[in-house]
C-alpha positions in Angstrom: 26.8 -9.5 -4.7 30.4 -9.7 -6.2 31.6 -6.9 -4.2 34.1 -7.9 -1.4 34.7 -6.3 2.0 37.1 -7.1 4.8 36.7 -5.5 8.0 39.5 -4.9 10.2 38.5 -5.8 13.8 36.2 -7.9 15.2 34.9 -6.2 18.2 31.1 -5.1 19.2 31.2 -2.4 16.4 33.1 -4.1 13.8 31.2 -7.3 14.4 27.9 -5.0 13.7 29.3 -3.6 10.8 30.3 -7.4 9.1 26.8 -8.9 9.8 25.0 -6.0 8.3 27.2 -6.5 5.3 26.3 -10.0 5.4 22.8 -9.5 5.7 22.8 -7.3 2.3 24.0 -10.1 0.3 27.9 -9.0 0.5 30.9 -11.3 0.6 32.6 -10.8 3.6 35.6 -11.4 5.7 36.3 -10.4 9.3 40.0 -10.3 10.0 40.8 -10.5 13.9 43.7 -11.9 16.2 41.0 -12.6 18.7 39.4 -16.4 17.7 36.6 -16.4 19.8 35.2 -13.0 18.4 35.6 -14.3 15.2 33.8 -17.7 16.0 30.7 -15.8 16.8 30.2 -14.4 13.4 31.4 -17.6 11.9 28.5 -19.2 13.8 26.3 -17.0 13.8 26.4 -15.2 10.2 28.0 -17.6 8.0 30.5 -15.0 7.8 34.5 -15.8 6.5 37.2 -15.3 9.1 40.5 -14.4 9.2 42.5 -14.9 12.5 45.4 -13.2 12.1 47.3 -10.1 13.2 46.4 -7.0 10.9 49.1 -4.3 12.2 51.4 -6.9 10.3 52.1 -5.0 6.9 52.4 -8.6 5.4 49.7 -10.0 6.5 47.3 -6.8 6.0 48.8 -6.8 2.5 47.7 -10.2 1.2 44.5 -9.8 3.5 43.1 -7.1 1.3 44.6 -7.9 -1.9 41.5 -9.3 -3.7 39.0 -7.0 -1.8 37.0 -4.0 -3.1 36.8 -2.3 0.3 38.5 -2.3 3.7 36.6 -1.2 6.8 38.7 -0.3 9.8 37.2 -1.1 13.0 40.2 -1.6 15.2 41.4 0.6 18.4 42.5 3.7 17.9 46.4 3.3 18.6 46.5 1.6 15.1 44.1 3.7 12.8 46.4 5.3 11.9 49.0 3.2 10.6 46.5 0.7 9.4 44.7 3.8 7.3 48.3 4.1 5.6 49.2 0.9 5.1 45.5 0.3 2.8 46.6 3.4 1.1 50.2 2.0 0.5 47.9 -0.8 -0.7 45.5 0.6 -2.7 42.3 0.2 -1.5 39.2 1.9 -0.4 38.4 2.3 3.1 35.8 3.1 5.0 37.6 4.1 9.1 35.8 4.2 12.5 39.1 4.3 14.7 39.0 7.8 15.5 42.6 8.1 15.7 44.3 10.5 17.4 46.5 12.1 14.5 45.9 14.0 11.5 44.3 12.0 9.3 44.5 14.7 7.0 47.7 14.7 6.8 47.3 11.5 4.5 44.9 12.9 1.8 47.7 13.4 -0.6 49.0 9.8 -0.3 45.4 8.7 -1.2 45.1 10.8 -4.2 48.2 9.9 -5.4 46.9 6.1 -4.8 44.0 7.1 -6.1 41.7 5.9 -3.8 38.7 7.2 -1.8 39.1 7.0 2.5 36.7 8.3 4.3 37.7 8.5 7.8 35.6 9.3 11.9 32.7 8.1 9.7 30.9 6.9 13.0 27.9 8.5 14.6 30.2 11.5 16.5 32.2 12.0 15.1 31.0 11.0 12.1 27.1 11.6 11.5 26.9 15.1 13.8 29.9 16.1 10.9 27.3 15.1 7.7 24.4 17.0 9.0 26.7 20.1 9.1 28.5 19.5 5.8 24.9 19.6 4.8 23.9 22.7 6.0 26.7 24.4 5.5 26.5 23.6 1.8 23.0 25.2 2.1 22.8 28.0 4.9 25.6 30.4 6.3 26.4 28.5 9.4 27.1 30.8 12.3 26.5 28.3 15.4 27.1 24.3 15.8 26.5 22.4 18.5 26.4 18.6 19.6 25.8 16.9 22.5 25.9 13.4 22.6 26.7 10.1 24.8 26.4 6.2 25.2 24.6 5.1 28.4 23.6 1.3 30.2 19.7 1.7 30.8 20.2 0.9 34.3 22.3 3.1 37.0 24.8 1.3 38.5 26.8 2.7 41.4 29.0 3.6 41.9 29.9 4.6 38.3 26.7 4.6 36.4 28.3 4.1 33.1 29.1 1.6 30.9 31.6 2.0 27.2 31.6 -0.2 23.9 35.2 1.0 23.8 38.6 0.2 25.4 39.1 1.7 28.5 42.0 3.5 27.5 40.4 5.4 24.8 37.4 6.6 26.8 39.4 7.0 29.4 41.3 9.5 27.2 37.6 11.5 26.7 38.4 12.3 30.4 41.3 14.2 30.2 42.5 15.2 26.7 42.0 19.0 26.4 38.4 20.0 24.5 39.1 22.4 21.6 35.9 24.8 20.9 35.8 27.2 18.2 34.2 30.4 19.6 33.6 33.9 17.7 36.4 32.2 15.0 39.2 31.7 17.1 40.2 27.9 18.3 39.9 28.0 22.2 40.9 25.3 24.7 39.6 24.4 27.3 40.1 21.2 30.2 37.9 18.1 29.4 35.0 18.0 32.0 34.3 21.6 32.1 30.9 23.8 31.4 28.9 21.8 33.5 25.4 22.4 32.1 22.0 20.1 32.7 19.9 19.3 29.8 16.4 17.8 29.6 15.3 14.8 27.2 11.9 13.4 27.0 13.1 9.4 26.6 15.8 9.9 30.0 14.9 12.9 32.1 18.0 14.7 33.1 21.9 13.9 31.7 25.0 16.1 32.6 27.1 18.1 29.1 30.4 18.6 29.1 33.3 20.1 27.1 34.9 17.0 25.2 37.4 17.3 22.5 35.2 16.2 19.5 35.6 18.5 16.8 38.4 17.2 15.5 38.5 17.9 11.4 36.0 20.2 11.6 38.2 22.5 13.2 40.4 22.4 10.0 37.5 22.1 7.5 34.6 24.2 9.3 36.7 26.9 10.2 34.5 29.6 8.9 31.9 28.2 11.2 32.7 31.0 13.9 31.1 29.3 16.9 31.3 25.2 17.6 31.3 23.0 20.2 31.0 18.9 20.6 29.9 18.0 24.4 29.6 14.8 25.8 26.5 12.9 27.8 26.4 11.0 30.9 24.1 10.7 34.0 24.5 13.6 36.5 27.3 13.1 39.0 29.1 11.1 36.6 32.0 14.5 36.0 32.4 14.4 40.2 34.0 11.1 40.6 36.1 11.3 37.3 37.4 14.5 38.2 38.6 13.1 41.7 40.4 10.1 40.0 41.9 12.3 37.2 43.0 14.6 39.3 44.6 12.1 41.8 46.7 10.8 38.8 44.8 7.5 38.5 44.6 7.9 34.3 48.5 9.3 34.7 50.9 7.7 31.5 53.6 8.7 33.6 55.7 5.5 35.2 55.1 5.8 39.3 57.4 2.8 41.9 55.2 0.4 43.1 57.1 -2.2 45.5 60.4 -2.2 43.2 57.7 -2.4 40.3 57.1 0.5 38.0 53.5 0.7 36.2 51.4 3.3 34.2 48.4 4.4 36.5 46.6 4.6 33.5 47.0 0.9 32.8 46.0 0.6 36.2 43.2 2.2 36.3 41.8 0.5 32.9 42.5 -2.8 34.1 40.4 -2.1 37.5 37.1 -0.5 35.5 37.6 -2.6 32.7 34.9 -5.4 34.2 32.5 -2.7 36.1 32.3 -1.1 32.4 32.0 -3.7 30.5 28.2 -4.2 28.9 27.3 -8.1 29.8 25.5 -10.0 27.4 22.3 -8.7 26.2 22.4 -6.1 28.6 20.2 -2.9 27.2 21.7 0.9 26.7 21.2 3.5 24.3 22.6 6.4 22.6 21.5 10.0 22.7 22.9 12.9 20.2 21.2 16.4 19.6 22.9 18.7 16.6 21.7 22.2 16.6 22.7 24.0 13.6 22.1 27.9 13.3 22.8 30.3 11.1 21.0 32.0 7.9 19.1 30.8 5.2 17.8 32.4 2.0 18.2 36.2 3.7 16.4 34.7 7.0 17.7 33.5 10.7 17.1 29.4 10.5 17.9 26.7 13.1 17.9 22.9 12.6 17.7 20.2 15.4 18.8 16.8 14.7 18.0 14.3 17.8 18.9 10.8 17.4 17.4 8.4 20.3 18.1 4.7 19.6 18.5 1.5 21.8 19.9 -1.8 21.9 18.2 -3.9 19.2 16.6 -7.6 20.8 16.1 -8.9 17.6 19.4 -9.2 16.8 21.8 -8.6 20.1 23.4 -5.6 18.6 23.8 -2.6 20.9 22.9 0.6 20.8 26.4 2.0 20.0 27.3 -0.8 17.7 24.2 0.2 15.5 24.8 4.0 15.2 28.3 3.8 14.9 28.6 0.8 12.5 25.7 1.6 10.3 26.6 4.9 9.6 30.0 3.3 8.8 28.6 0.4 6.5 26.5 3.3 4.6 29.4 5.3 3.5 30.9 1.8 1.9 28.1 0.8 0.4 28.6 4.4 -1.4 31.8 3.6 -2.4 31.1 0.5 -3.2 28.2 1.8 -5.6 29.8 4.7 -7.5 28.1 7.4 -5.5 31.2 8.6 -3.4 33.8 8.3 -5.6 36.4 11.6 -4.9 39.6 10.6 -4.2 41.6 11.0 -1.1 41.2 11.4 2.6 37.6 12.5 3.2 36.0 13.7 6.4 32.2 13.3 7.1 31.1 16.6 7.0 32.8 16.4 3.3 30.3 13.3 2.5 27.6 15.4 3.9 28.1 18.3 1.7 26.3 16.5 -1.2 22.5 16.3 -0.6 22.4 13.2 -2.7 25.0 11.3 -0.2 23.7 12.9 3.3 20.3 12.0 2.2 21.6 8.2 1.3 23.2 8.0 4.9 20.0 9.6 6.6 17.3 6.5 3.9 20.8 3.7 4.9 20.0 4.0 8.9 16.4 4.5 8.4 16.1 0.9 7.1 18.0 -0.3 9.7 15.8 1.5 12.4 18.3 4.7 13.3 16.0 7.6 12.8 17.3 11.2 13.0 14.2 13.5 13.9 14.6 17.0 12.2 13.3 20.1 13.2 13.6 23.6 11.8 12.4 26.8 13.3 13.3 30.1 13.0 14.1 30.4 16.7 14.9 27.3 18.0 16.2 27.1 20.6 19.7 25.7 21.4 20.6 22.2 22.9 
């Protein structure tokens, strides 16, 4: 194929994205400040590599000058920016940083550039969002709800847990208030609360709770009157984070340590940083249920979603890496093909509103082994 990508970071879900890429017949290029990451796709995938720093405007700029898409795979302190500087640039972009700003707030920009960025386009946020844009394009929607989480296979006091991501941004899932939307008004509440127990078949047992994972869906689903993202872990798991968090250990604020100042956030990162880290090969999975309730042709309706899916052997590529990055390399391959073409700064429930694009996402991970089980009922009940 003729088409070009570049993709902005080089990390586990990044790295996922370029080789799929690669393995569809696409020339690509993984841009990185980090050699060795790159030196593992060279090796491995054939794939062209570009060490150099990318929150550089200059060096982004003649970086994606000849490409026809960008992906952005890079922490989320610089999604932002880097999501402006492509528009600045012109390009297309497909953006898994899940920033903390607005990314909204840049839709005009990208009209005006006339290019099409779809941003959060992950697995949640990201996928959960499409299978609501669906349904609400089909169904009143009066009830949304997704739990969801990334877990090691093995339990490993004393933490049990295990992230893809940098500590600092999970940490953040720990203590940045959870905005619900309940009976149409925005309510917030503290990260870690509404403790509930849920059974699966494939794990037994995991603990819910309140995360802030709504994000644009609180601007573009605001009809919705009742919605709520939760997050998965192992029981126990809220316990211990509570105690650090509420000690001050994920604290931004400077605190004197021998004539020293330091961030006990930074602290703490550095300290879990090599207990959470997944080592090589090392097997986890990700879990997700999306109930969506509401009526349907003059009649109550409910549709579960459960996604199940584990680190792939075959080709080394984790759990997390999979769901996230596929869903991701989908959405380009869209762009890339004419079939998402409006221009601007689009969420994923947006992309999920056509039937023809949802459905493309849902046949995209199918082929790659991600398989969404669907169930509707009339009373089904919740998650």
């Amino acid at each position: 194929m003729s088409d070009k990508i570049i993709v902005l970071g080089a990390g586990l879900v990044g790295s996922a994205i370029a080789a799929d890429y690669k393995r569809s017949g696409y020339h690509v290029t993984a841009m990185d400040i980090d050699g060795k990451a790159l030196g593992e796709l060279e090796q491995h995938y054939g794939i062209e590599v570009l060490q150099s720093d990318f929150t550089v405007r200059g060096n982004l700029e003649k970086a994606v000058s000849d490409k026809d898409l960008v992906i952005g795979a890079a922490p989320g302190a610089f999604g932002y920016k880097l999501m402006k500087e492509v528009i600045l640039c012109g390009k297309n972009m497909v953006d898994i940083s899940f920033c903390p700003e607005d990314y909204l707030e840049l839709d005009s920009l990208a009209k005006e550039k006339g290019v099409t960025v779809v941003a959060d386009m992950g697995v949640a946020p990201g996928m959960c969002n499409a299978i609501l844009g669906y349904h609400d394009a089909h169904m009143e929607v009066k009830r949304y709800k997704c739990i969801v989480g990334g877990l090691p296979d093995k339990r490993i006091w004393p933490l049990e847990y295990k992230s893809a991501w940098s500590p600092i941004d999970c940490i953040e899932e720990y203590t940045r208030p959870a905005r619900l939307m309940q009976n149409g008004r925005v309510v917030t509440k503290p990260a870690l609360s509404d403790i509930e127990m849920v059974e699966f078949e494939e794990t037994g047992t995991l603990e819910e709770w309140n995360s802030d994972g709504l994000r644009s869906l609180l601007t573009t689903m605001r009809h919705v009157p009742d919605m709520v993202e939760k997050t998965l872990r192992y029981p126990g798991t809220t316990s211990y984070i509570r105690v650090l968090r509420d000690l001050g250990f994920f604290s931004y604020d400077e605190v004197e340590v021998k004539g020293k100042k330091i961030r006990p956030i930074d602290l703490t990162a550095n300290l879990l940083f090599p207990q959470w880290k997944f080592e090589k090969g090392e097997s986890e999975f990700t879990i997700m249920r999306v109930v969506v309730t509401g009526e349907e042709a003059g009649e109550a309706s409910a549709y579960q979603y459960d996604l199940f899916d584990k680190y792939d052997v075959p080709t080394g590529t984790s759990s997390m890496a999979r769901t996230t990055g596929y869903t991701c390399a989908g959405a380009g391959e869209m762009i890339l093909k004419g079939k998402l073409n409006s221009k601007g700064v689009l969420a994923p429930e947006m992309v999920g509103s056509d039937a023809g694009r949802f459905n493309y996402l849902l046949h995209y991970l199918e082929e790659r082994g991600v398989n969404y089980r669907r169930a509707r009922s009339q009373a089904l009940s919740e998650a």
